[in-house]
N, C-alpha and C positions, 0 to 999 in steps of 0.2 A: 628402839623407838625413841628414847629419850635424846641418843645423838642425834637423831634427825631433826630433832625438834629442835635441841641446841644450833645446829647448822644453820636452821631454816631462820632461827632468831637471831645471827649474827648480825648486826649489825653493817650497812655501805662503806665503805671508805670515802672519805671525804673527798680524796684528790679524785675518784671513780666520777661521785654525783658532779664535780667542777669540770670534770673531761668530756660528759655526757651532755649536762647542759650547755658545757659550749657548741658543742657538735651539734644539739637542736635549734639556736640559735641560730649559727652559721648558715644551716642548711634553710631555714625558715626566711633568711634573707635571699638566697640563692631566686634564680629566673630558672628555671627548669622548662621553658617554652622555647628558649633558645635549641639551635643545630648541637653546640659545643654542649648540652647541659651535661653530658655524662661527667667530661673532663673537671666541670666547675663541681662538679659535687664530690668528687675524689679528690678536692683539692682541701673541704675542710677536716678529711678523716688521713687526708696526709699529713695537716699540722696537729691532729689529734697523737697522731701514730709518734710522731716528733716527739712533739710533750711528751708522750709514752718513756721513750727512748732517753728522752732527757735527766728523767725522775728517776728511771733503772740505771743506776750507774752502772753496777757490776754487770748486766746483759746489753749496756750500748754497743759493745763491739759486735756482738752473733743480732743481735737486733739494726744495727745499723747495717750489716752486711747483706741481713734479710730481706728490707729496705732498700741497698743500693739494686741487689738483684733484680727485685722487683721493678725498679724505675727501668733498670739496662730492657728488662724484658721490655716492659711497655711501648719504650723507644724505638726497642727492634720493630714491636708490633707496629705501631705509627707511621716509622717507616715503611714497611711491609705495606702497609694500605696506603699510602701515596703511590706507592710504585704499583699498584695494583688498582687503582684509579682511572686509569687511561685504558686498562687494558679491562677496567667493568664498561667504560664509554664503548670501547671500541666492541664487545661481547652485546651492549646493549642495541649498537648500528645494524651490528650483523645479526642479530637474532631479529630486529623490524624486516632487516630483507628480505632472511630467510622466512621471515614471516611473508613479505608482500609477493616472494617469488613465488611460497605455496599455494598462497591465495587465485595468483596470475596463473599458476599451474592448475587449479583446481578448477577454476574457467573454462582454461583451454580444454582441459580434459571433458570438464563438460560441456563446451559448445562441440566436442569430438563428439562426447556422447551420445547427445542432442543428432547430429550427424550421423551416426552410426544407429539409431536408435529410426532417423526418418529412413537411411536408407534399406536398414531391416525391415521396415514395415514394408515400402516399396517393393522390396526382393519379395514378402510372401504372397502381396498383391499380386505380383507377378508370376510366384510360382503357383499362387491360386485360378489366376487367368491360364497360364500353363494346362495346371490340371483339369480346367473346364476346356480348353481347347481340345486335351488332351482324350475328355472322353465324349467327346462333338467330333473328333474324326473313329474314335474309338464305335461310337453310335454309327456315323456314314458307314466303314468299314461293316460293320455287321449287316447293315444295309444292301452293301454292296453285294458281300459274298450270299446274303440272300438272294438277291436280284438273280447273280449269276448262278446260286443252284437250281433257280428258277429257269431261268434260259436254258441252263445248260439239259433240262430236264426236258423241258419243251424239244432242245434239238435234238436230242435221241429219241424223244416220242416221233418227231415229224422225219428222222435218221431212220427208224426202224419203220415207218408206215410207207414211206420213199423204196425202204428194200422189200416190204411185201408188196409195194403195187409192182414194183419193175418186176418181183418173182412171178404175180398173176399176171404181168403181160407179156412176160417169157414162157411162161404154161399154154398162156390163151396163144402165143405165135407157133409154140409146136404142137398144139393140139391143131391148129391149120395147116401147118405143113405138113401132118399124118394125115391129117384128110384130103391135101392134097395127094401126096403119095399114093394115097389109097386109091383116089382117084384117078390118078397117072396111071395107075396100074391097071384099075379098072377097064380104061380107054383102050390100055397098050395092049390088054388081052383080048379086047371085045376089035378094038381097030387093028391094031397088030402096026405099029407106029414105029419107029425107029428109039431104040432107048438111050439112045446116047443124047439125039437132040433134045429128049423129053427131059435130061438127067441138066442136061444144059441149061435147058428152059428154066428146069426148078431152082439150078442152084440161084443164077440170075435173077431171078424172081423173090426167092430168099433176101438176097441183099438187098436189092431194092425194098422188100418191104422191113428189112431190118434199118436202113439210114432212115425210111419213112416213118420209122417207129421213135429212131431216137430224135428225129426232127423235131416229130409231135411232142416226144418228150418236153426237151429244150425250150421249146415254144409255152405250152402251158405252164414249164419250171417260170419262166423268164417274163409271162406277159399273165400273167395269173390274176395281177391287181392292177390291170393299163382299161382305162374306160372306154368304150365305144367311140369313134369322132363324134359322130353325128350327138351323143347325148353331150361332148363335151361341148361343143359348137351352142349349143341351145343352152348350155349353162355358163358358158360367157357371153353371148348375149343378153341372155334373163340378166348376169351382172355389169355389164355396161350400161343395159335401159336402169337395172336399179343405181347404179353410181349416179348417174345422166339424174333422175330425179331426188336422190340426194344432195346436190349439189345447185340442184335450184330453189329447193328447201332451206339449204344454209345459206341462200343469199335472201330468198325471202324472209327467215328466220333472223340476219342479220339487217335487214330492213326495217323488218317491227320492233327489233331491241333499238335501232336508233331512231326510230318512232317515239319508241317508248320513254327513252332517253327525253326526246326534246319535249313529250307530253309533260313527263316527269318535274322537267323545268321549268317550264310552264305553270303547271300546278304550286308549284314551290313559291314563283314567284307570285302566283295570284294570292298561296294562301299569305306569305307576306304582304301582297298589298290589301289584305284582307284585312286582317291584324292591325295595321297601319291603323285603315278607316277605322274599324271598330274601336282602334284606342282615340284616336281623333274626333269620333262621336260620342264617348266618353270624354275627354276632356270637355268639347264643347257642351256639352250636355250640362256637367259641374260649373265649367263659366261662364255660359251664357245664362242670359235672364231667362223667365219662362215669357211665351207670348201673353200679349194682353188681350183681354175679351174687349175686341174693339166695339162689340154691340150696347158697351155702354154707353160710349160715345152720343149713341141714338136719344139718348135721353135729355143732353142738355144741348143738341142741336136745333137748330130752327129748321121745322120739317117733321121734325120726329124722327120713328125709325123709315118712312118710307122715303126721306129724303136720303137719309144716312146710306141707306142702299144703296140709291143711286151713287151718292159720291161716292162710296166703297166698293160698286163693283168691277171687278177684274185687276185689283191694286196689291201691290204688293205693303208687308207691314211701313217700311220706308215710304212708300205714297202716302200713304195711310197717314203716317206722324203729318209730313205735306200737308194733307188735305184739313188736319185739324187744326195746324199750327194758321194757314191760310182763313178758316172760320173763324178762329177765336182773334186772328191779324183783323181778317175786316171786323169783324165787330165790335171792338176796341176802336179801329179807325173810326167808324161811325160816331162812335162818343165825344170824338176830339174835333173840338172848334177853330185851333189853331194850332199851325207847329212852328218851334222852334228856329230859327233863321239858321244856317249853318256860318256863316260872315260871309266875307266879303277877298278872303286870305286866295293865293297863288294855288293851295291844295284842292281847294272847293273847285266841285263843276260848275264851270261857267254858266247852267242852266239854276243851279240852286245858289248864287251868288246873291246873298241878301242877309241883312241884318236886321235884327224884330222878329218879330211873328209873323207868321204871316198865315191868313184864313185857310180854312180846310173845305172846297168845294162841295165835300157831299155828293160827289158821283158815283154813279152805281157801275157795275164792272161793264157793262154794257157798253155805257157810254164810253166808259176807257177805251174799250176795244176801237170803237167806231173814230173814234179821235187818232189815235195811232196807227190806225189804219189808210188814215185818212194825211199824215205826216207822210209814210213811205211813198202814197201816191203823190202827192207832191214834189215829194224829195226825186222819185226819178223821172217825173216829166221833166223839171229843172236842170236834170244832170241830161237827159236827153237833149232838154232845146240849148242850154249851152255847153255840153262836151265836157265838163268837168265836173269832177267826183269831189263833193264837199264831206263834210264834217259834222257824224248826224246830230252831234252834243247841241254844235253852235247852228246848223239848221232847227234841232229842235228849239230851241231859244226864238231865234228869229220867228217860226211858225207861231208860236203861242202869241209872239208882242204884235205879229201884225195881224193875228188874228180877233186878237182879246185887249192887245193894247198894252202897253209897258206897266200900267199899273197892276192889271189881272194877268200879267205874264206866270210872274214868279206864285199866285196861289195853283193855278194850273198845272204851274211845272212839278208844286210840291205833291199838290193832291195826286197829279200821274205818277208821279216816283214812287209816294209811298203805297199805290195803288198795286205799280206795278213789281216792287218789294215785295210784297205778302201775298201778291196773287202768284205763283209758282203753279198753279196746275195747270193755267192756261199758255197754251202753248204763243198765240199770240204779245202776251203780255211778258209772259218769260224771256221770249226769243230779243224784245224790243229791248229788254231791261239789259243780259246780255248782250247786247252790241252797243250799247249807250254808256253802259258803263266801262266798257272796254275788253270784258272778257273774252271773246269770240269778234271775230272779224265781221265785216260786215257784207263780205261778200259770201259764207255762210246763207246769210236769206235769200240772197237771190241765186246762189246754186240749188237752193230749197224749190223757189220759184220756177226755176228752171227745169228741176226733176220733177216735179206736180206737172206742169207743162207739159215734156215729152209723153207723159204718161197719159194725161187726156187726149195727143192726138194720136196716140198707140189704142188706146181704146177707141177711139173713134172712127181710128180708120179701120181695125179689125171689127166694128160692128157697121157689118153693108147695110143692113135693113135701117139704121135710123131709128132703132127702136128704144136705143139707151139702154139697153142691157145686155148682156153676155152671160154667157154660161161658165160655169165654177171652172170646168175644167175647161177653157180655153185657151189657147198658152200667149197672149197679150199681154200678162202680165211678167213671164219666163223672157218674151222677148224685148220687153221694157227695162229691165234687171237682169242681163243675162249671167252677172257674178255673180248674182244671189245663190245661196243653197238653197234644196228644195224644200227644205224645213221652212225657212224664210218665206218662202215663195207661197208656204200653204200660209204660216200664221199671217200675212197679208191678205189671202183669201179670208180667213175666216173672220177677221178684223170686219172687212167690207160687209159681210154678214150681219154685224150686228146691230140691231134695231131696224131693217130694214125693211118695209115690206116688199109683197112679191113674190112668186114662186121661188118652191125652195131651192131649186137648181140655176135658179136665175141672181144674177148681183145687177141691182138698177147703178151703175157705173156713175150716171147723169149725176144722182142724189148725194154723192158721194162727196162734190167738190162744190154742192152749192152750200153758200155760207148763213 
């Protein structure tokens, strides 16, 4: 124990701790990140090893040699791995190929397998289809040989019932020829006959009824299930009259389908144009306004409501606007003393050509009427006594100033115009304003004229009696208007109807066109 301890306390060697700390040093400087780090780290335990060798004088030789060896080997080694360098690149190519070859192999193998995999399923589908084929003729087959134990069973029954009847009617023909015989003999003892002819007779007689026998046979073997003519005759018949009325069945049958057909369409299209309306009645329903209670009207008319009536009856809501726009026009007009001059300018009608005011006449519609009325007769005596068709602007013009004088020309002209402006319901006053202003031609009135005309001497002349009336349904008026439609032709009857006295079946024609 005590040498251990001695040992243990020896003291380092100086050049030891100089040799160690330089070697910590060294290595402490060293890059050990680098590729080469093995080589650089062997390189400060080689100059270790040196110093070593250098301090040991008496062991430089066996320690230098130890040292040379080791470098020789190293060398070798070094080499050794350069030249084994090419040949790890060329181990590392080939090992990727043989890597991408098994890969590629391993594909192929499994798209094989994939392959051999769909066509195995196929082959047991098929050898499954097989085996159901296989026991679907297996089924027929036992079917079959059923069938046929059956027939075959039937034809031995109807085999062996065919050989007892032929046996019972080979019994029943010698049991007649015994009785024959018996008979023969009977005869040839009691007549005393010749036996040879009688033996003749029978044999002949024999055969005959043997072919007659097998005849019959052959015949009921052979015609056993053949029908009567006569029942078949009357059962093609029965089936030509039944074809014959099937066949007029399926064209009448194909008659009402395309009856039905075109109903079909029909219906189709009405219930579309059905839909149509009713969405069209809904729209208009949503845009249009509701109507107005025209019986208010009655309240701020002059008249009241029993005037109101009157102008309101048989008028549409459009008259209706007319006829109030026309009240509240004249009654306005009436307040006004004087209107406006329009100038004297190239645009103005030469009837309203005037600058200033000028007075408002205060004429009632009456007298309008009778004034304008009273222009057209003038205007076509004028054109009658000299042959030319003037200009009713500048006739009208003229009529007034020679009538009233160039000063009360122009208030006349204005009080007519604007008379005949806002009178609109009167057909007189409407028609004049219309052709004065230029809207409508003026040969309009006297085709007008001219239709009023034919029609009074159509009624005149279909009424022989002179009595000024005619009956509802006489057809004077169908032959006055023969384009008319008869809808037309009644709402002109019933027109004439209105206010009229007189029996009810009677129209006083007369009352009709007095003014």
């Amino acid at each position: 124990c005590s040498s251990k301890q001695a040992l243990l306390t020896i003291p380092k060697p100086q050049h030891l701790d100089q040799l160690e700390s330089y070697l910590r040093k060294e290595l402490q400087f060293l890059d050990l990140a680098k590729t080469n780090s093995q080589e650089l780290k062997l390189q400060p335990y080689r100059e270790v090893f040196e110093f070593f060798i250098d301090n040991f004088k008496t062991y430089k030789p066996l320690l230098s040699a130890i040292k040379n060896e080791y470098e020789a080997t190293l060398a070798h080694q070094k080499m050794t791995i350069r030249a084994l360098e090419p040949l790890k690149a060329m181990v590392t190519t080939v090992s990727e190929k043989c890597t991408q070859q098994i890969l590629a192999l391993q594909e192929k193998e499994k798209d094989e397998i994939n392959m051999l995999k769909q066509e195995k399923q196929q082959l047991l589908k098929y050898i499954d289809n097989m085996k159901e084929e296989k026991n679907s003729l297996q089924t027929q087959v036992e079917h079959l040989q059923t069938s046929v134990a059956e027939e075959y069973a039937r034809y031995l029954n109807e085999y062996g019932a065919r050989k007892l009847l032929l046996a019972k009617l080979n019994d029943m023909h010698n049991e007649r020829l015994d009785m024959t015989c018996h008979q023969a003999q009977g005869r040839e003892n009691i007549k005393g006959e010749d036996v040879v002819k009688l033996t003749l007779a029978l044999k002949i007689a024999r055969q005959d009824l043997t072919k007659a026998q097998v005849k019959l046979n052959t015949v009921i073997a052979d015609y056993g299930d053949v029908v009567p003519r006569r029942d078949y005759e009357s059962l093609e018949k029965k089936y030509f009259d039944l074809l014959q009325e099937m066949k007029t069945l399926q064209k009448d049958f194909e008659q009402l389908h395309k009856e039905y057909e075109t109903l079909l369409a029909i219906h189709r299209e009405t219930a579309g144009e059905r839909d149509n309306f009713c969405a069209e009645l809904q729209r208009v329903q949503l845009n249009c306004t509701p109507r107005p209670n025209w019986a208010k009207c009655s309240e701020v008319i002059p008249g009241g409501a029993e005037r109101w009536g009157c102008l309101a009856a048989g008028k549409s809501s459009d008259q209706l606007v007319d006829v109030l726009l026309e009240e509240i026009g004249t009654g306005a007009l009436e307040g006004i003393n004087v209107f406006p001059g329009w100038g004297k300018g190239d645009k103005v009608p030469v009837y309203l050509r005037h600058e200033g005011d000028v007075k408002n006449k205060k004429l009632t519609k009456k007298d309008v009427v009778n004034v304008l009325k009273d222009v057209w007769k003038e205007k076509i005596a004028l054109e009658q006594q000299t042959g030319k068709q003037s200009s009713l602007p500048e006739f009208f013009l003229g009529y007034l100033q020679k009538k009233y004088g160039d000063a009360a020309a122009m208030e006349w002209s204005y009080t007519l115009y604007e008379n005949m402006r806002l009178c609109r319901s009167n057909h007189v006053l409407s028609s004049f304003y219309d052709i004065l202003t230029g809207k409508v031609g003026e040969e309009q009135y006297h085709n007008q004229n001219q239709l009023i005309s034919n029609l009074q001497k159509e009624l005149a002349t279909c009424d022989s009696s002179n009595s000024g009336s005619l009956t509802s349904e006489h057809m004077a008026v169908r032959e006055a208007f023969p384009l008319k439609r008869k809808e037309s032709i009644q709402e002109l009857v019933d027109a004439s109807r209105y206010k009229l006295d007189g029996a009810e079946d009677l129209i006083d024609y007369v009352s009709l066109f007095k003014e």
